[in-house]
N, CA, C and O atoms as CSV, one atom per row, in Angstrom:
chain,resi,resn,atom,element,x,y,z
A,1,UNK,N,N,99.997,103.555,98.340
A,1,UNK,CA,C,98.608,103.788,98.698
A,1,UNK,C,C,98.115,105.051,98.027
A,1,UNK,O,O,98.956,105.945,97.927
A,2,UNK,N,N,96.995,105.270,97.585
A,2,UNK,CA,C,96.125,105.989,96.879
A,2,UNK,C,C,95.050,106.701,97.607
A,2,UNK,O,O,94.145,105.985,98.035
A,3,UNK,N,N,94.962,108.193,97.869
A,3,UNK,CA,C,93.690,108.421,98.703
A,3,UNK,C,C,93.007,109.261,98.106
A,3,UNK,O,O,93.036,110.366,98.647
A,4,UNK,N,N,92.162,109.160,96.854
A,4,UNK,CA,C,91.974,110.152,96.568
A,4,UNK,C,C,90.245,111.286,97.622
A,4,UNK,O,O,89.209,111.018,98.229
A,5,UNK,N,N,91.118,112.615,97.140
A,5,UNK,CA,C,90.333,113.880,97.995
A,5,UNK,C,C,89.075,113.822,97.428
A,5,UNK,O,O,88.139,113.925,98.221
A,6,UNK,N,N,88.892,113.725,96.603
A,6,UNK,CA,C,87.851,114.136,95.736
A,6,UNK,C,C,86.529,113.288,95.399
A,6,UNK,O,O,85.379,113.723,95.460
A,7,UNK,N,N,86.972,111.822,94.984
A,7,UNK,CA,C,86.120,110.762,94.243
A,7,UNK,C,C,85.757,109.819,95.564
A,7,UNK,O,O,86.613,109.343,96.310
A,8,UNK,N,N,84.777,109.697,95.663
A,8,UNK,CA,C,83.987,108.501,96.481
A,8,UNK,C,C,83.772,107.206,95.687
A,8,UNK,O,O,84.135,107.086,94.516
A,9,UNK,N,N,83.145,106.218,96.412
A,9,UNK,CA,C,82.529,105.113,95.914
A,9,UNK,C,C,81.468,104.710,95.547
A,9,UNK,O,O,81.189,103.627,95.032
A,10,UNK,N,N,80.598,105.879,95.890
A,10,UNK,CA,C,78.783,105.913,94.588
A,10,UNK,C,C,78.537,106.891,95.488
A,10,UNK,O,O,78.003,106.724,96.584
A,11,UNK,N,N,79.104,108.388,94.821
A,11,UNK,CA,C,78.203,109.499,95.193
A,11,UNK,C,C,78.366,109.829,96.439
A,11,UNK,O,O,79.001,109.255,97.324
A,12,UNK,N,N,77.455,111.263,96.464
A,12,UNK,CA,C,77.464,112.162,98.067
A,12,UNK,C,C,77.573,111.142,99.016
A,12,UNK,O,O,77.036,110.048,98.844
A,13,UNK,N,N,78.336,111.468,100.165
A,13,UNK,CA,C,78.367,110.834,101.286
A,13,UNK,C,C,78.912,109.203,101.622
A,13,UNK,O,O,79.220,108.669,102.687
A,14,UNK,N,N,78.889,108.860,100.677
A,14,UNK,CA,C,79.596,107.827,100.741
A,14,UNK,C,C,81.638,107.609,100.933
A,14,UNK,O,O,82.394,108.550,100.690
A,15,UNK,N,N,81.963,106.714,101.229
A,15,UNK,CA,C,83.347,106.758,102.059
A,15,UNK,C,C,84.213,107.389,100.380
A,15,UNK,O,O,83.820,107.053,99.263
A,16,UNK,N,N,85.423,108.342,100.654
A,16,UNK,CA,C,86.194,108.383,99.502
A,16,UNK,C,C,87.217,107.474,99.116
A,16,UNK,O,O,87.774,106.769,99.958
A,17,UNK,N,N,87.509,107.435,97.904
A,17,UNK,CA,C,88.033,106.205,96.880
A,17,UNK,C,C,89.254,105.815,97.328
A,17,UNK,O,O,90.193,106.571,97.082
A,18,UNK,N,N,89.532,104.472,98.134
A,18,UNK,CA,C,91.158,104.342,98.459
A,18,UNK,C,C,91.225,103.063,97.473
A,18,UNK,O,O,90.288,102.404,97.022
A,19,UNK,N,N,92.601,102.913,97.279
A,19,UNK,CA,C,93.573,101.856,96.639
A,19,UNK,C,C,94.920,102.143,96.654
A,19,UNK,O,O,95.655,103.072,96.317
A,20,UNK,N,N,95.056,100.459,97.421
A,20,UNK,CA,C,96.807,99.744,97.661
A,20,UNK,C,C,96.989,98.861,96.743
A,20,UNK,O,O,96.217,98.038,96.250
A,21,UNK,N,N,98.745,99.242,96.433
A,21,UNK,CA,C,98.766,98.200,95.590
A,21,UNK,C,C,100.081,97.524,95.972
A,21,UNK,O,O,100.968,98.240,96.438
A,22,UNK,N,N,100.345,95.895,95.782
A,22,UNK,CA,C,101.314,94.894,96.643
A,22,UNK,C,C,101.927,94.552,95.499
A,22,UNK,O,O,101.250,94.542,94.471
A,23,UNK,N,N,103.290,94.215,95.451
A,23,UNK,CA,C,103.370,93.635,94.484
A,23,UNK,C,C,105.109,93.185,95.319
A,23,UNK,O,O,105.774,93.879,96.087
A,24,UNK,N,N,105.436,91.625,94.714
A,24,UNK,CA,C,106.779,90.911,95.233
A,24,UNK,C,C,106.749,90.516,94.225
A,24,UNK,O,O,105.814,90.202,93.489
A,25,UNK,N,N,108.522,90.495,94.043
A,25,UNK,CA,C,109.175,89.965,93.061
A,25,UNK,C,C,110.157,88.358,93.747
A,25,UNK,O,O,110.711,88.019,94.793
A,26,UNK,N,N,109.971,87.968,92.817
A,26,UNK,CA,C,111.623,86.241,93.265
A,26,UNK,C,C,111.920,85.776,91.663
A,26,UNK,O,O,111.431,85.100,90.757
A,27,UNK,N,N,113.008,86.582,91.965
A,27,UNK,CA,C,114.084,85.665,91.024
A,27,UNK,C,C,115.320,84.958,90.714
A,27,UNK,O,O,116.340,85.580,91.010
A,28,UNK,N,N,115.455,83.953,90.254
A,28,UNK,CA,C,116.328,82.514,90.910
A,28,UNK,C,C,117.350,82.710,89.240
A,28,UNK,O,O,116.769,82.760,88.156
A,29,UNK,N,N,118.867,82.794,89.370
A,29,UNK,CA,C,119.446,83.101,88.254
A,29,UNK,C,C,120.625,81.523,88.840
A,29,UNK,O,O,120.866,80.996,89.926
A,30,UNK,N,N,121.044,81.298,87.461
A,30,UNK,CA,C,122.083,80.262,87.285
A,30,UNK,C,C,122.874,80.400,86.599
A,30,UNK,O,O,122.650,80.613,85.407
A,31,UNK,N,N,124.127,80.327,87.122
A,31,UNK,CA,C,125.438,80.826,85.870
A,31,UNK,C,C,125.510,79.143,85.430
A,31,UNK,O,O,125.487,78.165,86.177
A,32,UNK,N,N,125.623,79.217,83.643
A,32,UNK,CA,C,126.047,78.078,83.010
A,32,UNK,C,C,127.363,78.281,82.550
A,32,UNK,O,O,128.201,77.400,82.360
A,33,UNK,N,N,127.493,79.468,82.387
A,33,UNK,CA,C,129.266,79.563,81.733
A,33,UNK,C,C,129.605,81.356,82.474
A,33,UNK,O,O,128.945,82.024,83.270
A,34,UNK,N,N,130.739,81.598,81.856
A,34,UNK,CA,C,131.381,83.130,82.632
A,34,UNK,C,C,130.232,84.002,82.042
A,34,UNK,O,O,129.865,84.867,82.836
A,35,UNK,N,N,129.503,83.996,80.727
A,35,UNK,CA,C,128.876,84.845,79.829
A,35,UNK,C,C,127.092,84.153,79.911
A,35,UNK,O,O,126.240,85.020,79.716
A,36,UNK,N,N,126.597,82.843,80.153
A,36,UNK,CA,C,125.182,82.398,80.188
A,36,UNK,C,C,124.920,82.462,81.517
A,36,UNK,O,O,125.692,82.331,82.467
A,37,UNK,N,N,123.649,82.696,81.489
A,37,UNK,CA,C,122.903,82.355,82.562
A,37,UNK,C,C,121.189,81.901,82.258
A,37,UNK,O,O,120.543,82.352,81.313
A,38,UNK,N,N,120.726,81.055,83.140
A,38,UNK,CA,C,119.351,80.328,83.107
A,38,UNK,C,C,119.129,80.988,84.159
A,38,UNK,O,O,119.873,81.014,85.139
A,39,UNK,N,N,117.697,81.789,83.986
A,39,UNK,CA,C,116.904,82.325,85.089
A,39,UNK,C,C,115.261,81.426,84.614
A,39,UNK,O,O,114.670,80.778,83.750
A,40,UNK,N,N,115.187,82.166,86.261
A,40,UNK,CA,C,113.173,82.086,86.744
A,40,UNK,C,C,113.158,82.703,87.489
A,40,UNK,O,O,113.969,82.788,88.412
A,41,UNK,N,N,111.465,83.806,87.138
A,41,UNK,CA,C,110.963,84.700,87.526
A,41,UNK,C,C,109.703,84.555,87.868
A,41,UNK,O,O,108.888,84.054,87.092
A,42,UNK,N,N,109.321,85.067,89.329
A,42,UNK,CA,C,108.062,85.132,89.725
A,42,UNK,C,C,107.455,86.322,90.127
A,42,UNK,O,O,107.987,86.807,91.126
A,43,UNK,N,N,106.134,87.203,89.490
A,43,UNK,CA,C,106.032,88.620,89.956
A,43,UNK,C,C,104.491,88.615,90.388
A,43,UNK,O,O,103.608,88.686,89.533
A,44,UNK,N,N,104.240,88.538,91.598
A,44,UNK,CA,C,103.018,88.713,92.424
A,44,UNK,C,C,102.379,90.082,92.258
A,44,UNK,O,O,103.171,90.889,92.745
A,45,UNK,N,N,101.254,90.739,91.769
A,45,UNK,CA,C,100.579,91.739,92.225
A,45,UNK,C,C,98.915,91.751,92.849
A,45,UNK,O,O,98.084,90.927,92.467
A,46,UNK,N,N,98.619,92.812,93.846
A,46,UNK,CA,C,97.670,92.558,94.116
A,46,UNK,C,C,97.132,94.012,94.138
A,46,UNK,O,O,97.959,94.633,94.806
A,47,UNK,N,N,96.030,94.971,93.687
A,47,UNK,CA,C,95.317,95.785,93.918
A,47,UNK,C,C,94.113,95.452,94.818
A,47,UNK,O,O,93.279,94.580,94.573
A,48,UNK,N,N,94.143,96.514,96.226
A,48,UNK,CA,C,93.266,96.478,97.400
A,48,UNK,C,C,92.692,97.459,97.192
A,48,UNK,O,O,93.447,98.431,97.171
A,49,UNK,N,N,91.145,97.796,96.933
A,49,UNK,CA,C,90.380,99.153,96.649
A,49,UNK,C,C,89.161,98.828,97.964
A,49,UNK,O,O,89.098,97.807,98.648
A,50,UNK,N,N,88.504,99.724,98.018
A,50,UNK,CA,C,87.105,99.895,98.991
A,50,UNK,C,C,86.073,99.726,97.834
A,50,UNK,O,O,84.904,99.345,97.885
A,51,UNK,N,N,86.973,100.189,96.586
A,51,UNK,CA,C,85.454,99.723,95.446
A,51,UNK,C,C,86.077,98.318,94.617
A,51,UNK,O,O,87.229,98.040,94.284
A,52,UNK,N,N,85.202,97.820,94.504
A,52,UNK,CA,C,84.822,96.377,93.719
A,52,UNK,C,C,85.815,96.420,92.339
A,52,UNK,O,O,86.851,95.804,92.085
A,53,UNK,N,N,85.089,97.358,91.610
A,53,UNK,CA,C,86.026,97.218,90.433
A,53,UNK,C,C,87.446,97.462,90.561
A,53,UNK,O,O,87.921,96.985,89.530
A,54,UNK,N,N,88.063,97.778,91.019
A,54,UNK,CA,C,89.258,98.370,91.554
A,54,UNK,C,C,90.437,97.218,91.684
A,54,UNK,O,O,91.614,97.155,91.329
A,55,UNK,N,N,89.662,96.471,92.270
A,55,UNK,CA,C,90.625,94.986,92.854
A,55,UNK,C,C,90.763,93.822,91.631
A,55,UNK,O,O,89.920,93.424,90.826
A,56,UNK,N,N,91.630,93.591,91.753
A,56,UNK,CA,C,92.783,92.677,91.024
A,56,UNK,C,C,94.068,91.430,92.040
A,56,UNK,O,O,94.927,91.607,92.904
A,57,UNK,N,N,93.650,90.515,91.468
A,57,UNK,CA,C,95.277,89.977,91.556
A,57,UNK,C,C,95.652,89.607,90.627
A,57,UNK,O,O,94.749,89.374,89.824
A,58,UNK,N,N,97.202,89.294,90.074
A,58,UNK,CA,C,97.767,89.217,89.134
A,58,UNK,C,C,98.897,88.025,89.136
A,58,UNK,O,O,99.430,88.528,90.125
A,59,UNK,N,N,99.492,87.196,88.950
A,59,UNK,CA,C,100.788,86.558,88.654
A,59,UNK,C,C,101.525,86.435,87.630
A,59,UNK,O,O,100.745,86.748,86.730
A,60,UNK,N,N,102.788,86.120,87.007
A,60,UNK,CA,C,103.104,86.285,85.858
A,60,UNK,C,C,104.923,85.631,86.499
A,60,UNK,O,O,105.812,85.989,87.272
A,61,UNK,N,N,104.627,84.564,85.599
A,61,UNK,CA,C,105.620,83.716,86.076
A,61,UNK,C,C,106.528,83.498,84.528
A,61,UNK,O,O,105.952,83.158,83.495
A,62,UNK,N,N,108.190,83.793,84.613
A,62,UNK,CA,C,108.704,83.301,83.475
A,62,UNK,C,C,109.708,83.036,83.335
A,62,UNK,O,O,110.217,83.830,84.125
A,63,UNK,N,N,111.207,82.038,82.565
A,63,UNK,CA,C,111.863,82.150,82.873
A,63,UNK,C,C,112.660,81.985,81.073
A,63,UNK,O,O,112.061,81.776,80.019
A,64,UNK,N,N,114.179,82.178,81.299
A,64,UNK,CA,C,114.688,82.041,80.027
A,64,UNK,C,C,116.074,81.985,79.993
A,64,UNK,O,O,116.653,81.239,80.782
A,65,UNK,N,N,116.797,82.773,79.068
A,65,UNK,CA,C,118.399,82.662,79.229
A,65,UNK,C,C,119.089,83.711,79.000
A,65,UNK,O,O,118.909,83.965,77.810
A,66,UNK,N,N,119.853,84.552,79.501
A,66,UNK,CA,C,120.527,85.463,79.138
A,66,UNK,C,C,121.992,85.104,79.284
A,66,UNK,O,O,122.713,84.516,80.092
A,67,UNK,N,N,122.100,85.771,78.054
A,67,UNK,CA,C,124.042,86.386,77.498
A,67,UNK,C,C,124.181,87.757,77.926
A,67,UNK,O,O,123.371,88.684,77.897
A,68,UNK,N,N,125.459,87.691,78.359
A,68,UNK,CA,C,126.236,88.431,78.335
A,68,UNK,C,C,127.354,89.394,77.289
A,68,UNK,O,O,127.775,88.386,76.723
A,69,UNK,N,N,127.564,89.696,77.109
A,69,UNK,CA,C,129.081,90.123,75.911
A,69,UNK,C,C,129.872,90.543,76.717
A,69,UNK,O,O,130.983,90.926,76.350
C-alpha cells in the first residue's frame, strides 16, 4: 500500500493519493525426465488507486520447458 503525504487527487483539499497493489502467482511444473520439465504460469495483478488513472488490471499467462544441467 502507498500513502502518499503530500499529493492529492485534484488539488487543495481534496482526499490524498492512495494506491494498492495485488498481485498472485500459480504455477503448475511437470517433470518429463530427471533434467526436463513442462511448466504453466499464471500471474494476476491488480492496481487499486482513489484516482482513476491509477487503476489497472493485468494478466499474463505462459508456459514452456525448462532444462536442467
Amino acid at each position: 500500500c502507498y500513502w502518499y503525504d503530500l499529493q492529492t487527487i485534484d488539488g487543495a483539499g481534496s482526499p490524498l493519493r492512495q494506491k494498492t497493489y495485488l498481485q498472485f502467482n500459480l504455477r503448475v511444473e511437470k517433470s518429463l525426465t530427471k533434467s526436463l520439465k513442462l511448466f504453466a504460469q499464471d500471474e494476476f495483478e491488480q492496481a487499486l488507486s482513489n484516482l482513476d488513472i491509477d487503476q489497472y488490471k493485468v494478466n499474463t499467462i505462459g508456459a514452456g520447458l525448462s532444462c536442467e544441467f
